[in-house]
C-alpha angles and dihedrals in degrees: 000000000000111000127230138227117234119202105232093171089106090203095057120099090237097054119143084228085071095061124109098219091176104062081043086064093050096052087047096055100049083052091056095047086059096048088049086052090045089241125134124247112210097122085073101047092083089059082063094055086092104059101045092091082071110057092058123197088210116086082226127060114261086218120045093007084236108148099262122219120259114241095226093062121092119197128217111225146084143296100313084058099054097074082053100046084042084057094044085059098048093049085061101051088043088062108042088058089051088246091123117040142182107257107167148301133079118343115251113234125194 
């Protein structure tokens, strides 16, 4: 699995603070839904298109060149990290259905 930069600078456009997990959930669960009935899903990938910017191929953020986290990476800590953790494990669902794929740029390493 590629892994995928996440922007932790909270004032950058591309923060994962920005991100509306949530709505993240929902799609991939009715992505899942689909898988579980064998039918294919690409009526919903365009409502992925939004949150691409945040999961970066670059180790620094293409926005505010803050090093970016790796998304393989999970952190210990307390309420501020969950949303971050939350988005480490979508990445790498994203991923892992091909939803959310490596198109260029540095290698992220952990």
């Amino acid at each position: 699995m590629f892994a995928f930069g996440i922007c932790t600078n909270p004032n950058c456009e591309l923060s994962y603070l920005r991100v509306q997990t949530e709505v993240l959930e929902e799609l991939l669960a009715d992505v899942q839904k689909r898988i579980n009935r064998k039918q294919d899903f690409p009526d919903l990938l365009p409502e992925f298109e939004v949150f691409k910017p945040f999961f970066q191929a670059n180790s620094r953020c293409a926005s505010c060149g803050q090093e970016s986290l790796c998304s393989s990476t999970s952190l210990d800590g307390d309420e501020q990290t969950r949303k971050l953790n939350d988005l480490v494990r979508i990445a790498a669902e994203l991923s892992a259905r091909r939803i959310l794929e490596h198109v260029g740029g540095d290698v992220v390493s952990p």
